[in-house]
KEFI-938713 format. One record per atom (N, C-alpha, C): residue number from 1; residue in three letters; atom name; x, y negated, z. Coordinates in nm, 2 decimals, always signed. Example, Ala and Ser with C-alpha at 12.3 -4.5 7.8 and 13.67 -1.06 7.14 Angstrom:
<rs>
{1, 'ALA', 'N', {+1.32, +0.57, +0.78}}
{1, 'ALA', 'CA', {+1.23, +0.45, +0.78}}
{1, 'ALA', 'C', {+1.32, +0.33, +0.78}}
{2, 'SER', 'N', {+1.28, +0.22, +0.71}}
{2, 'SER', 'CA', {+1.37, +0.11, +0.71}}
{2, 'SER', 'C', {+1.29, +0.00, +0.79}}
</rs>
This chain:
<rs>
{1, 'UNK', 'N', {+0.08, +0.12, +0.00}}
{1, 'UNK', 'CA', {+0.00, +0.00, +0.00}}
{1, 'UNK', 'C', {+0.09, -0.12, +0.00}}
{2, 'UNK', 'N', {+0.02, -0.19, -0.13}}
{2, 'UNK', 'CA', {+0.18, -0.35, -0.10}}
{2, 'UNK', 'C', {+0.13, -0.42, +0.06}}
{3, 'UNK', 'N', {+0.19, -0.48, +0.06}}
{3, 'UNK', 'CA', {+0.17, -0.62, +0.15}}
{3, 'UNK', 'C', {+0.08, -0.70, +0.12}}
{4, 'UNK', 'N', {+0.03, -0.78, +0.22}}
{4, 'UNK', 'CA', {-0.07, -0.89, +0.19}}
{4, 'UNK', 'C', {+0.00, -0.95, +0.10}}
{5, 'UNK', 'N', {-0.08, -0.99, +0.00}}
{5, 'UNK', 'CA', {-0.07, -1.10, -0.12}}
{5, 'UNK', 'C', {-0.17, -1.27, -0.08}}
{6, 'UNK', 'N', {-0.11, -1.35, -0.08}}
{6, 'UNK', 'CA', {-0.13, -1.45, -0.09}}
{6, 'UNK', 'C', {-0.17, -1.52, -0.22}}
{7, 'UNK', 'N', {-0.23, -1.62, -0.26}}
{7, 'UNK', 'CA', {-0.24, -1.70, -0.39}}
{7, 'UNK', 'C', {-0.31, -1.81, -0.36}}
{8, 'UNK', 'N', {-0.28, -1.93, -0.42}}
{8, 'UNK', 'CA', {-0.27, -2.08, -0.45}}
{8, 'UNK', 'C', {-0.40, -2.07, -0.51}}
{9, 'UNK', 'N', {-0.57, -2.15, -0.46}}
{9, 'UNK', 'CA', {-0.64, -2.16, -0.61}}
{9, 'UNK', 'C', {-0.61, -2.27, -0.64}}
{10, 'UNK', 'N', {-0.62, -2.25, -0.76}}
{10, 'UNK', 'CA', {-0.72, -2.41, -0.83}}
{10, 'UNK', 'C', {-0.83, -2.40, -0.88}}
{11, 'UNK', 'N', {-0.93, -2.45, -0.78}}
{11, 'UNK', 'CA', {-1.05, -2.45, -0.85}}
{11, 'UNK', 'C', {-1.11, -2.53, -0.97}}
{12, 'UNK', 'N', {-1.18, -2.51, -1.03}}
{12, 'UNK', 'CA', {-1.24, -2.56, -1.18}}
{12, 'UNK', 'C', {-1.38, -2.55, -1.18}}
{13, 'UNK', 'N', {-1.43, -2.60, -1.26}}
{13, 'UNK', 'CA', {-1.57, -2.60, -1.28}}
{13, 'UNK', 'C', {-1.58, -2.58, -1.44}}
{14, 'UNK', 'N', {-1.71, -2.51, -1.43}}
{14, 'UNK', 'CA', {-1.72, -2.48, -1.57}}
{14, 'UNK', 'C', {-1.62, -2.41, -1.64}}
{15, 'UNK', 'N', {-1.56, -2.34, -1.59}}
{15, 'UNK', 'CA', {-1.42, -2.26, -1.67}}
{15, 'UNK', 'C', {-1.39, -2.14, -1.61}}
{16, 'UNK', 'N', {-1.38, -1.99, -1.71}}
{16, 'UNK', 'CA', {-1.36, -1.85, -1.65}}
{16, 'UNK', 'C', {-1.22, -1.83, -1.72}}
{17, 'UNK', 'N', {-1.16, -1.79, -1.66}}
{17, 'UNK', 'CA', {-0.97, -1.77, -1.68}}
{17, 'UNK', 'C', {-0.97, -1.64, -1.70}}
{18, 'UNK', 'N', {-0.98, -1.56, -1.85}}
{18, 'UNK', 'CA', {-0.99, -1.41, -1.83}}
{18, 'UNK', 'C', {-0.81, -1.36, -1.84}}
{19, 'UNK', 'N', {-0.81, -1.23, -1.83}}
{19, 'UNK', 'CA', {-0.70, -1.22, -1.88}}
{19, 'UNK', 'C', {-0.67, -1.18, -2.04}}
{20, 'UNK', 'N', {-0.53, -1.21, -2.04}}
{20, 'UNK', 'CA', {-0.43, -1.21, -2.17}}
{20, 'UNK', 'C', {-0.53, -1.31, -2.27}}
{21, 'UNK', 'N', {-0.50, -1.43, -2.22}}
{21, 'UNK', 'CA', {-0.57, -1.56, -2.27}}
{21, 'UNK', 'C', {-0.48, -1.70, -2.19}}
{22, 'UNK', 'N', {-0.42, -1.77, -2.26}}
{22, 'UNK', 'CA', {-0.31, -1.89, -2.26}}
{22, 'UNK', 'C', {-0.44, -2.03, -2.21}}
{23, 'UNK', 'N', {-0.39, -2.08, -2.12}}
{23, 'UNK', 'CA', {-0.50, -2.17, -2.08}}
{23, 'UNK', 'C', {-0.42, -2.31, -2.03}}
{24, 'UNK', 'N', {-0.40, -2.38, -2.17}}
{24, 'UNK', 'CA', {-0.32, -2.54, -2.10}}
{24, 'UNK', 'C', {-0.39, -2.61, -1.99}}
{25, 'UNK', 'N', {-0.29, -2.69, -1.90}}
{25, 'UNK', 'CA', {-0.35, -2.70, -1.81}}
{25, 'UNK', 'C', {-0.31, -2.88, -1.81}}
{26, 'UNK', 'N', {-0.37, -2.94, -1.74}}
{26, 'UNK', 'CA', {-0.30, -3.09, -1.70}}
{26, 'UNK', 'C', {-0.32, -3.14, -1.57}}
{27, 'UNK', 'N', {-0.18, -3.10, -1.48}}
{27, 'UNK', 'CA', {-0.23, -3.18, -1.33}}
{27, 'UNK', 'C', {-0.19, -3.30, -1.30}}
{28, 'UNK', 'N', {-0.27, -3.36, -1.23}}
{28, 'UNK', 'CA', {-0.30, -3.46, -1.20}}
{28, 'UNK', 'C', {-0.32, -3.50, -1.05}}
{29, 'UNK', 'N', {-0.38, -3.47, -0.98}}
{29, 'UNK', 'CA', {-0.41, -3.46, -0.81}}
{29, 'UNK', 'C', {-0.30, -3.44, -0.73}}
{30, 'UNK', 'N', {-0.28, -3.53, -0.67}}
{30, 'UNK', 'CA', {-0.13, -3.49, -0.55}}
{30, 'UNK', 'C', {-0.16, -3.34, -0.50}}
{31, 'UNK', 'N', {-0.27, -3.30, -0.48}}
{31, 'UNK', 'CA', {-0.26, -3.21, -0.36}}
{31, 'UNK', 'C', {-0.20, -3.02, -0.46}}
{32, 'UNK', 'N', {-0.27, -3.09, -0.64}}
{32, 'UNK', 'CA', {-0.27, -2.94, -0.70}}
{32, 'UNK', 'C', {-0.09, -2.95, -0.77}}
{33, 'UNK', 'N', {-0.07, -3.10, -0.76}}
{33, 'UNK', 'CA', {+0.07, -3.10, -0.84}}
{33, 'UNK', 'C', {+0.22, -3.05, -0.69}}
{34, 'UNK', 'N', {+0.14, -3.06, -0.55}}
{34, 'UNK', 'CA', {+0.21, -3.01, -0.43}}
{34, 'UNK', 'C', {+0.22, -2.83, -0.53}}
{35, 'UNK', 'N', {+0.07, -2.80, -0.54}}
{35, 'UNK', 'CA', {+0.06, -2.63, -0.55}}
{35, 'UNK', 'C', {+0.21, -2.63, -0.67}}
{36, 'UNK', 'N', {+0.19, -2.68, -0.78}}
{36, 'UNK', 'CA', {+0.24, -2.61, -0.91}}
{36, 'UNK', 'C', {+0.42, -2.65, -0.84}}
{37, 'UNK', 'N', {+0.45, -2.77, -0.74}}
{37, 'UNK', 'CA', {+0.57, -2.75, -0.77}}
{37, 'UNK', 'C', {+0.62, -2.63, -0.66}}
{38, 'UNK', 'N', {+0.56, -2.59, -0.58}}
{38, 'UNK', 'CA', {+0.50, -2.44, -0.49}}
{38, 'UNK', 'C', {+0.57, -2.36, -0.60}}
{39, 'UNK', 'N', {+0.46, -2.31, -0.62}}
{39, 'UNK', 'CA', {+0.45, -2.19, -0.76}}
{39, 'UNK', 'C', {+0.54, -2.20, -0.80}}
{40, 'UNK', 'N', {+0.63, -2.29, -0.89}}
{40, 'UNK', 'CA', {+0.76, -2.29, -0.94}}
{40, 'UNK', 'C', {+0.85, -2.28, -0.89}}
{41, 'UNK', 'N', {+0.84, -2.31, -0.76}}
{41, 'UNK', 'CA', {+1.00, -2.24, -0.65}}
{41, 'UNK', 'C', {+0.95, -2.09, -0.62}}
{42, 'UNK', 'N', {+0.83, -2.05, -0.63}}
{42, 'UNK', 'CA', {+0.85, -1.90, -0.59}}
{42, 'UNK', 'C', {+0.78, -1.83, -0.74}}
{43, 'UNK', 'N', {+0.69, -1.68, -0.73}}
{43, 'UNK', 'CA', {+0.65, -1.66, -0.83}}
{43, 'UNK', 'C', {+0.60, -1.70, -0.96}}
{44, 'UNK', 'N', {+0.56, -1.81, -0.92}}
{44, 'UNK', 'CA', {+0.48, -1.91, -1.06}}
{44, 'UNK', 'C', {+0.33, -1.85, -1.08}}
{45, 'UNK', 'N', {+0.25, -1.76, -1.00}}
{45, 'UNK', 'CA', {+0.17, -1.75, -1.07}}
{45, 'UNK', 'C', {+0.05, -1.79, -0.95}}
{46, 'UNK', 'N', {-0.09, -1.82, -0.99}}
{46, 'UNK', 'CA', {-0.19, -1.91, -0.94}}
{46, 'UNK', 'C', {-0.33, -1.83, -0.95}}
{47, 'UNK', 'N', {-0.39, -1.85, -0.92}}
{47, 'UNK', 'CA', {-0.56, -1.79, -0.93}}
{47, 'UNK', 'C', {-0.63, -1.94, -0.99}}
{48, 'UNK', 'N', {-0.76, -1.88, -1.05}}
{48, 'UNK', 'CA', {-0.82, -2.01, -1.15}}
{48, 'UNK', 'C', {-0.96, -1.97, -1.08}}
{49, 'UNK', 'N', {-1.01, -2.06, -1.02}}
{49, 'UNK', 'CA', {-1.16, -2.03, -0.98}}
{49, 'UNK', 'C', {-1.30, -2.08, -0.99}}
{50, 'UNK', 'N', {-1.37, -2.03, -1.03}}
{50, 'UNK', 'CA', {-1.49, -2.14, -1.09}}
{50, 'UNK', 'C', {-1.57, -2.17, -0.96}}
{51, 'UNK', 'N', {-1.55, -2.35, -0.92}}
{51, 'UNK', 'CA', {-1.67, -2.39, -0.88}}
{51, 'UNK', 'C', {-1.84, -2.37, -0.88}}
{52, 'UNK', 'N', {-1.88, -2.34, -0.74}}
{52, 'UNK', 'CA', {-1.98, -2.31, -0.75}}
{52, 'UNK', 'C', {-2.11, -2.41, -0.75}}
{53, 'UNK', 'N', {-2.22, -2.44, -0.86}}
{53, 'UNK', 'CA', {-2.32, -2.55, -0.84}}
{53, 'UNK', 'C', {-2.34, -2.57, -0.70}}
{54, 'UNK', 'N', {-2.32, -2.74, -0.68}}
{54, 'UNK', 'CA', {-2.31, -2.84, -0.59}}
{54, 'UNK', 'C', {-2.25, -2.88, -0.54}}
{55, 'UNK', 'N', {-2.04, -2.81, -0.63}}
{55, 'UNK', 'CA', {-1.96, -2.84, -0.57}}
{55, 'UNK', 'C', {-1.91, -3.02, -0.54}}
{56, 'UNK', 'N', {-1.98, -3.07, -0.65}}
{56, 'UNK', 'CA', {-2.00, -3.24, -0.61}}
{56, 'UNK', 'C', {-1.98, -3.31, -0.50}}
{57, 'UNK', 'N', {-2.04, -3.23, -0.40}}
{57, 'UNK', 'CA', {-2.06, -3.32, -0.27}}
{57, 'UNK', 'C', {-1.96, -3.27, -0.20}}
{58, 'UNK', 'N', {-1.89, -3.22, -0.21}}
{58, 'UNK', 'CA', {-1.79, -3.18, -0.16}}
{58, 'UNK', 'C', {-1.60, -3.15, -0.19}}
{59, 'UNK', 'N', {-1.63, -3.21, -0.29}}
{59, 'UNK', 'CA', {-1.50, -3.19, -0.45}}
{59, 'UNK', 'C', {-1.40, -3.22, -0.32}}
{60, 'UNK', 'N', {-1.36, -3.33, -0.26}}
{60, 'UNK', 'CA', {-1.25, -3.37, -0.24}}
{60, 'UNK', 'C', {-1.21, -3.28, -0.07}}
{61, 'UNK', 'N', {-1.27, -3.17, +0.02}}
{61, 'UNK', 'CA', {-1.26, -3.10, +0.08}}
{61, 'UNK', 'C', {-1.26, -2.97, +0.01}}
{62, 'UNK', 'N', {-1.31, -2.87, +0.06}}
{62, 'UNK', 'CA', {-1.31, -2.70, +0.02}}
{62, 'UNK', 'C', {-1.48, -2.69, +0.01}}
{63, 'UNK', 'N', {-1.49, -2.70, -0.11}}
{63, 'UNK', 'CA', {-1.60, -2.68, -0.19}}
{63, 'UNK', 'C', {-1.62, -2.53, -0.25}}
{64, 'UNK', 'N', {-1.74, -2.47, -0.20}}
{64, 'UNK', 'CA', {-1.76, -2.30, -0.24}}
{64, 'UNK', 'C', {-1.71, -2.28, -0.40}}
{65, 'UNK', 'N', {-1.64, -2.17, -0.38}}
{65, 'UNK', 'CA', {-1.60, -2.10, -0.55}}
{65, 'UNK', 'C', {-1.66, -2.01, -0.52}}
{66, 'UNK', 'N', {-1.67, -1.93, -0.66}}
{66, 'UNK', 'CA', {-1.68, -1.76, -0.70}}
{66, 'UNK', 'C', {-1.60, -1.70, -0.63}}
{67, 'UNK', 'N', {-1.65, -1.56, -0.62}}
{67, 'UNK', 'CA', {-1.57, -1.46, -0.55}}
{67, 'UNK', 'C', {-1.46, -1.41, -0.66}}
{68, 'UNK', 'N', {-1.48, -1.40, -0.77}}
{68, 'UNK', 'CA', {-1.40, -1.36, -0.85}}
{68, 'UNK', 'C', {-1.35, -1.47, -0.94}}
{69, 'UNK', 'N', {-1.17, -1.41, -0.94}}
{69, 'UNK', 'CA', {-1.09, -1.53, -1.01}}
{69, 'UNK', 'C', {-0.98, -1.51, -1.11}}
{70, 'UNK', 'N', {-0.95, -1.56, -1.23}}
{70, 'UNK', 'CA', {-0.87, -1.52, -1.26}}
{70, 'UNK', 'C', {-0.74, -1.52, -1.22}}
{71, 'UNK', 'N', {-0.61, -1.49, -1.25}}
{71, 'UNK', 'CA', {-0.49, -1.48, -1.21}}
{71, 'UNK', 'C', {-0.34, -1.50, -1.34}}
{72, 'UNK', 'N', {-0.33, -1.60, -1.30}}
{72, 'UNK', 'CA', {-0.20, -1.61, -1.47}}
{72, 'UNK', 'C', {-0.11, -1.67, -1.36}}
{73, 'UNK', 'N', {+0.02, -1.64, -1.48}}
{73, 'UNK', 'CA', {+0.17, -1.69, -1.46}}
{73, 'UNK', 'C', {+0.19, -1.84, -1.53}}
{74, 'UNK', 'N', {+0.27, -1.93, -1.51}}
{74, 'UNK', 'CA', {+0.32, -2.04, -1.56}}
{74, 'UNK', 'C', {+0.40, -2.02, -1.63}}
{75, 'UNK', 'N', {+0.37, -1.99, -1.75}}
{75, 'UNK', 'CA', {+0.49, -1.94, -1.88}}
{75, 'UNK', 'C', {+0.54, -2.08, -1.88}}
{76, 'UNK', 'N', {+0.49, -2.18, -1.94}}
{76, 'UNK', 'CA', {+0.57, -2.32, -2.00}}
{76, 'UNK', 'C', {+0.52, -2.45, -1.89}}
{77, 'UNK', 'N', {+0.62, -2.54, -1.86}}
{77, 'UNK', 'CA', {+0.61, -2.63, -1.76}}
{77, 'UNK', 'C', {+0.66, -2.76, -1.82}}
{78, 'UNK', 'N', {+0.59, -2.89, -1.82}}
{78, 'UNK', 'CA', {+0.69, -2.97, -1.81}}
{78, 'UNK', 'C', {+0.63, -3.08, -1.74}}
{79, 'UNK', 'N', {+0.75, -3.14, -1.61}}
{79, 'UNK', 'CA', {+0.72, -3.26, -1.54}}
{79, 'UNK', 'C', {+0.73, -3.42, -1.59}}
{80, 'UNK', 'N', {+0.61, -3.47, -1.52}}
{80, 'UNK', 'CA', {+0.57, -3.59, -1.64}}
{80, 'UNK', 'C', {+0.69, -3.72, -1.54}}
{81, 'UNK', 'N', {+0.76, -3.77, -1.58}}
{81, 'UNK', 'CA', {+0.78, -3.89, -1.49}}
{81, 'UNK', 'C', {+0.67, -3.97, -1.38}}
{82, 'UNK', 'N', {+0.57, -3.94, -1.38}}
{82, 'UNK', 'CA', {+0.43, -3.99, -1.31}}
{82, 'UNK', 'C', {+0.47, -3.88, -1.20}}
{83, 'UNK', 'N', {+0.50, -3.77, -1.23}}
{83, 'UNK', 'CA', {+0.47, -3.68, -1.14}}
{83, 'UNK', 'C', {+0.38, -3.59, -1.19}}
{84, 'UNK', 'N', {+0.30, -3.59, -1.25}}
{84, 'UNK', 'CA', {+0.20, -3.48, -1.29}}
{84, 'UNK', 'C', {+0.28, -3.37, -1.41}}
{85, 'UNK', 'N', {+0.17, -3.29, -1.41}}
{85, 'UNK', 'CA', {+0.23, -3.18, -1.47}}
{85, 'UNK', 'C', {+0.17, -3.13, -1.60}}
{86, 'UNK', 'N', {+0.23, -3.08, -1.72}}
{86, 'UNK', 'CA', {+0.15, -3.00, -1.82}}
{86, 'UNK', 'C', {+0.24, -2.92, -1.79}}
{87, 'UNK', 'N', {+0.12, -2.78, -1.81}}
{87, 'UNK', 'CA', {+0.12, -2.65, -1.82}}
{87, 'UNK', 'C', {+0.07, -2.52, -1.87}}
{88, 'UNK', 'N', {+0.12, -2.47, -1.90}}
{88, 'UNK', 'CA', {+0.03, -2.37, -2.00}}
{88, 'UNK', 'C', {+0.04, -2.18, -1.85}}
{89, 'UNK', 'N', {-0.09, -2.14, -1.85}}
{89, 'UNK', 'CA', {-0.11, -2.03, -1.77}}
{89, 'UNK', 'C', {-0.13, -1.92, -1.84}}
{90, 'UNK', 'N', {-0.09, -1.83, -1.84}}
{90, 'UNK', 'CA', {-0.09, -1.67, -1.94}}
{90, 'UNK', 'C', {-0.16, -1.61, -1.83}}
{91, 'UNK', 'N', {-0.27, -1.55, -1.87}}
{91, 'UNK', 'CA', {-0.39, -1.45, -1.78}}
{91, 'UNK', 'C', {-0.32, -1.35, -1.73}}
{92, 'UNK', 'N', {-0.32, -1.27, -1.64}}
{92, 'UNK', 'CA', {-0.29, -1.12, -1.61}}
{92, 'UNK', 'C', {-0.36, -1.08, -1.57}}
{93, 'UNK', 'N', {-0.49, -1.12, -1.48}}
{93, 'UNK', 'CA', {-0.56, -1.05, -1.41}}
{93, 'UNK', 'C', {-0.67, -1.08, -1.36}}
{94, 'UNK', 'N', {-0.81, -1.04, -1.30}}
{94, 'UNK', 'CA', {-0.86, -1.09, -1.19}}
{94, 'UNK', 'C', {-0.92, -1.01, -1.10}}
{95, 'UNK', 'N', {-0.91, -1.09, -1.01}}
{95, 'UNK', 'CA', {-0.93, -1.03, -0.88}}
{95, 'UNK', 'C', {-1.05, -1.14, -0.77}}
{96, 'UNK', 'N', {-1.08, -1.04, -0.66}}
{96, 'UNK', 'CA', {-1.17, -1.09, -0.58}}
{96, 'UNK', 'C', {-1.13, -1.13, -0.47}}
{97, 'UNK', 'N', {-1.14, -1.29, -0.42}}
{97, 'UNK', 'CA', {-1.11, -1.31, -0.34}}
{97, 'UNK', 'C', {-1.16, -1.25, -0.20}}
{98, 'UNK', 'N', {-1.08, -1.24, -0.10}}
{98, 'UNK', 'CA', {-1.13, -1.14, +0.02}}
{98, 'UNK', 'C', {-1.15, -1.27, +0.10}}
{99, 'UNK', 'N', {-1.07, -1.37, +0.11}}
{99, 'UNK', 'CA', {-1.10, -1.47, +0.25}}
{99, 'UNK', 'C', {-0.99, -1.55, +0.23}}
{100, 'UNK', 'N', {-1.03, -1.69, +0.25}}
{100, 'UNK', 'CA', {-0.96, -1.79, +0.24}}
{100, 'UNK', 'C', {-0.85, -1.81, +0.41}}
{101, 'UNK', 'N', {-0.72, -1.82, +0.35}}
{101, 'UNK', 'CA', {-0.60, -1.85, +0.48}}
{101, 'UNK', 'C', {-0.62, -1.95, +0.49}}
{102, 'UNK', 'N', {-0.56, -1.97, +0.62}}
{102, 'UNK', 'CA', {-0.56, -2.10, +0.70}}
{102, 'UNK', 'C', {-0.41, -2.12, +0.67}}
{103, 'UNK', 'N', {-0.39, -2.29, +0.59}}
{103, 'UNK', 'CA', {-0.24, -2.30, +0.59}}
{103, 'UNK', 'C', {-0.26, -2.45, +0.58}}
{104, 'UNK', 'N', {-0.15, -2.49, +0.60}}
{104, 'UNK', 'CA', {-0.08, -2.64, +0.60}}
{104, 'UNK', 'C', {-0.04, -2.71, +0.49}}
{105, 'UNK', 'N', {-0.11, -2.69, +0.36}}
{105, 'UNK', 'CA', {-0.05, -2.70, +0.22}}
{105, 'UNK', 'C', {-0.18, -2.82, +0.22}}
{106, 'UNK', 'N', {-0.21, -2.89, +0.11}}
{106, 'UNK', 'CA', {-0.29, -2.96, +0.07}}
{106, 'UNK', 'C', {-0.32, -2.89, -0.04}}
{107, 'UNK', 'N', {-0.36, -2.76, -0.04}}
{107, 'UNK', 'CA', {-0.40, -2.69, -0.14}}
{107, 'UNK', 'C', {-0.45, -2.57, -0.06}}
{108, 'UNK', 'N', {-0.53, -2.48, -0.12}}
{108, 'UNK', 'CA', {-0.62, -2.37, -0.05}}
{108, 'UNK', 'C', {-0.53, -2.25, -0.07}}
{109, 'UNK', 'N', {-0.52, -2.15, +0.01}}
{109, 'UNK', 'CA', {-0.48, -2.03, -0.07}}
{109, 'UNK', 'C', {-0.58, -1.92, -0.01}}
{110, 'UNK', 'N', {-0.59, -1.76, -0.04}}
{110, 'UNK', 'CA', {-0.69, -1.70, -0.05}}
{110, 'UNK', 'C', {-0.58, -1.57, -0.03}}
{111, 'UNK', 'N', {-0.67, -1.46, +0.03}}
{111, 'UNK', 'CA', {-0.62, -1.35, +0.05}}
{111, 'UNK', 'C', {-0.67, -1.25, -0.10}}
{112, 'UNK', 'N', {-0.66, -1.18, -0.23}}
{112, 'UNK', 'CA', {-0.71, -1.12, -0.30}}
{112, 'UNK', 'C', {-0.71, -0.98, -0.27}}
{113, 'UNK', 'N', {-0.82, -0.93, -0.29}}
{113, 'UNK', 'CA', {-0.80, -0.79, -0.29}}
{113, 'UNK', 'C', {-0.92, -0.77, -0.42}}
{114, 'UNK', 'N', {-0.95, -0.58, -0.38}}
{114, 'UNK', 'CA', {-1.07, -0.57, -0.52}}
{114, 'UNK', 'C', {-0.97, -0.41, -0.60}}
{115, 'UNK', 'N', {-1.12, -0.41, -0.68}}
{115, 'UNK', 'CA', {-1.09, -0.34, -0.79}}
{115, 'UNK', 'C', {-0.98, -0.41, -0.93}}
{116, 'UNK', 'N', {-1.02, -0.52, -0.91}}
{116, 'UNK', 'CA', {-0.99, -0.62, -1.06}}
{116, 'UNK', 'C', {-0.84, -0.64, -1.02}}
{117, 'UNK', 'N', {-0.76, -0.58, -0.89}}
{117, 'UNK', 'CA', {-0.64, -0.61, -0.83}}
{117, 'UNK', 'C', {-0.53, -0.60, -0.99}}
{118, 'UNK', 'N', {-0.42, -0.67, -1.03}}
{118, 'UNK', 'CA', {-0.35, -0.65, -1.11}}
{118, 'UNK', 'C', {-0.23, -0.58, -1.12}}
{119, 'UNK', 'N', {-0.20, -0.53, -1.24}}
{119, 'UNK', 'CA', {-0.07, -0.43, -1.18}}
{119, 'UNK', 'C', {+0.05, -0.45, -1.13}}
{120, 'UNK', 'N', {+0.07, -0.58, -1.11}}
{120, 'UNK', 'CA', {+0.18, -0.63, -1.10}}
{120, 'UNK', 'C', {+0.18, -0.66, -0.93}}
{121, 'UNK', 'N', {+0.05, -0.67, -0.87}}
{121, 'UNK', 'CA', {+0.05, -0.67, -0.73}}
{121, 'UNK', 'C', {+0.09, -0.53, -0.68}}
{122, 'UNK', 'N', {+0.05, -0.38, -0.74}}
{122, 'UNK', 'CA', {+0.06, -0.25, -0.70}}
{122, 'UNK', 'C', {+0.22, -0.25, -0.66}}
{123, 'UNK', 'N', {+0.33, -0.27, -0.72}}
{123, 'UNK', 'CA', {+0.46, -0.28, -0.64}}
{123, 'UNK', 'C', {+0.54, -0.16, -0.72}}
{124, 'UNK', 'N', {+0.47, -0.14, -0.82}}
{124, 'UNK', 'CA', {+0.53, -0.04, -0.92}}
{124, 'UNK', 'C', {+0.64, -0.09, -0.99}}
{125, 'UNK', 'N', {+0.79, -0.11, -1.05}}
{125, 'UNK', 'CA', {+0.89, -0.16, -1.16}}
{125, 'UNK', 'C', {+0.80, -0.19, -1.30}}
{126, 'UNK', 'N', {+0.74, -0.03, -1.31}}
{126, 'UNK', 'CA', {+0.70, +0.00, -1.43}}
{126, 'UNK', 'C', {+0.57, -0.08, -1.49}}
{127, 'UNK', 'N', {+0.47, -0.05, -1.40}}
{127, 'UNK', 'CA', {+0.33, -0.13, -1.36}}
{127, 'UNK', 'C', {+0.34, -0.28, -1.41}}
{128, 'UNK', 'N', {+0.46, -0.35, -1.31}}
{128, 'UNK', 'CA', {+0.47, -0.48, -1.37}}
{128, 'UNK', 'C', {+0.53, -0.55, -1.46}}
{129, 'UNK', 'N', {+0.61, -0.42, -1.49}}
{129, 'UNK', 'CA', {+0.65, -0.50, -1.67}}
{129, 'UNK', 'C', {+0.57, -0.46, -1.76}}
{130, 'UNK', 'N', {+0.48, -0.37, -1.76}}
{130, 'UNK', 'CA', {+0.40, -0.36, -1.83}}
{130, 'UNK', 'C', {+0.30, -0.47, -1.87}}
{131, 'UNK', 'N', {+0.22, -0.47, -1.75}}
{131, 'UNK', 'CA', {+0.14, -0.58, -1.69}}
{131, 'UNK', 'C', {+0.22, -0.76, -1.80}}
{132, 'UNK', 'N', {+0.31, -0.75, -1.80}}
{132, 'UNK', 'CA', {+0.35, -0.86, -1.82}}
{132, 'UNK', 'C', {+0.35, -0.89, -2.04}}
{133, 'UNK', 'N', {+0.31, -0.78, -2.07}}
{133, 'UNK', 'CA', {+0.28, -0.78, -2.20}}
{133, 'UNK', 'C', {+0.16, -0.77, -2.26}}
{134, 'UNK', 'N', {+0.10, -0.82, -2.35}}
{134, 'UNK', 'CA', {-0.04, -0.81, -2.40}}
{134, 'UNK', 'C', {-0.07, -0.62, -2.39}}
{135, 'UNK', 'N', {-0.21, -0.66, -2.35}}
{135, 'UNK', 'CA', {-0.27, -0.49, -2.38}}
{135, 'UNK', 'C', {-0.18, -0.44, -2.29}}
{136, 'UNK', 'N', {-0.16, -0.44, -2.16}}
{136, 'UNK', 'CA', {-0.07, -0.35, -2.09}}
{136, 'UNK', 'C', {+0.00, -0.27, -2.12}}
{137, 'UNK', 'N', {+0.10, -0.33, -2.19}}
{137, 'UNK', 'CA', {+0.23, -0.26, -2.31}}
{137, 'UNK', 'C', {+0.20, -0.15, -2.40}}
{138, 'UNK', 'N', {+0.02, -0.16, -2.40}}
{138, 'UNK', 'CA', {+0.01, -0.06, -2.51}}
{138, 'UNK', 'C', {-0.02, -0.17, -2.66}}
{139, 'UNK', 'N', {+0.03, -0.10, -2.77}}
{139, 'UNK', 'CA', {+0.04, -0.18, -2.92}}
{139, 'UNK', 'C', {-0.13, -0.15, -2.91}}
{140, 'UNK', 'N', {-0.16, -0.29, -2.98}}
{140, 'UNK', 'CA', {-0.33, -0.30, -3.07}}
{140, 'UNK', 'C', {-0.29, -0.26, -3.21}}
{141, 'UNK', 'N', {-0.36, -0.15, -3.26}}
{141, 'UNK', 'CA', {-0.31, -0.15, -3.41}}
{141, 'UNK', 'C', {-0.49, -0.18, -3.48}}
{142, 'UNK', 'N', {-0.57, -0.16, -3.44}}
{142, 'UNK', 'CA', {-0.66, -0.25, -3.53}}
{142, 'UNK', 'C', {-0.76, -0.31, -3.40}}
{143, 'UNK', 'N', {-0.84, -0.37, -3.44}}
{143, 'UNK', 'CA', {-0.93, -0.47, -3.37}}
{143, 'UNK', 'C', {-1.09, -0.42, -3.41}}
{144, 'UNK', 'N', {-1.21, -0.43, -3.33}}
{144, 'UNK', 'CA', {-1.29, -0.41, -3.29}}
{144, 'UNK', 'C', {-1.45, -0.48, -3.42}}
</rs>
């Protein structure tokens, strides 16, 4: 069994993060450009979570998301002199959040567990390089 896994959200509205799908990103908000320069000293990778209707009245605290979220890596990065960030996120996975941690960050993080868990959290060599190629390193030879 791995270890507890931790993850950074960023919540969204209106937007499902599936996986093996490239999703530019533009931050802006002190609290999400704290997370990304986070993520870039350790793993790089984030959970994307869709806000839940009425998140309005609450945007600028911890406003309800979905239980289920997607999960990508920060393939390409670049810091803006403002401080903000463009970024492009590659899907790997999604997963269900189990319960939101208590931390000190100006950003939320979340415990994930689930079925939708990705291979790269199982703790396998093999699992996660796989994981880290389209189609879980198997070749598409025709389409649907």
């Amino acid at each position: 069994m791995p270890a507890q896994v931790s993850l950074p959200i960023f919540p969204l509205p209106d937007l499902t993060f599936f996986p093996h799908t490239m999703l530019p990103l533009h931050i802006f908000e002190a609290r999400y450009r704290a997370m990304i320069t986070d993520c870039l000293s350790r793993d790089r990778r984030l959970a994307v979570v869709g806000l839940l209707p009425g998140y309005e009245a609450s945007y600028e605290g911890k406003p309800a998301v979905h239980a289920i979220c997607g999960v990508g890596r920060i393939v390409q990065w670049e810091r803006l002199a403002s401080g903000r960030f463009n970024l492009l996120l590659r899907g790997e996975g999604r997963v269900r959040i189990e319960r939101e941690l208590p931390t000190d960050t100006l950003y939320r993080m979340v415990a994930p567990t689930g079925p939708r868990w990705p291979r790269w959290a199982l703790g396998s060599r093999r699992a996660a390089s796989r994981s880290s190629r389209p189609w879980g390193g198997r070749t598409r030879t025709s389409w649907p």
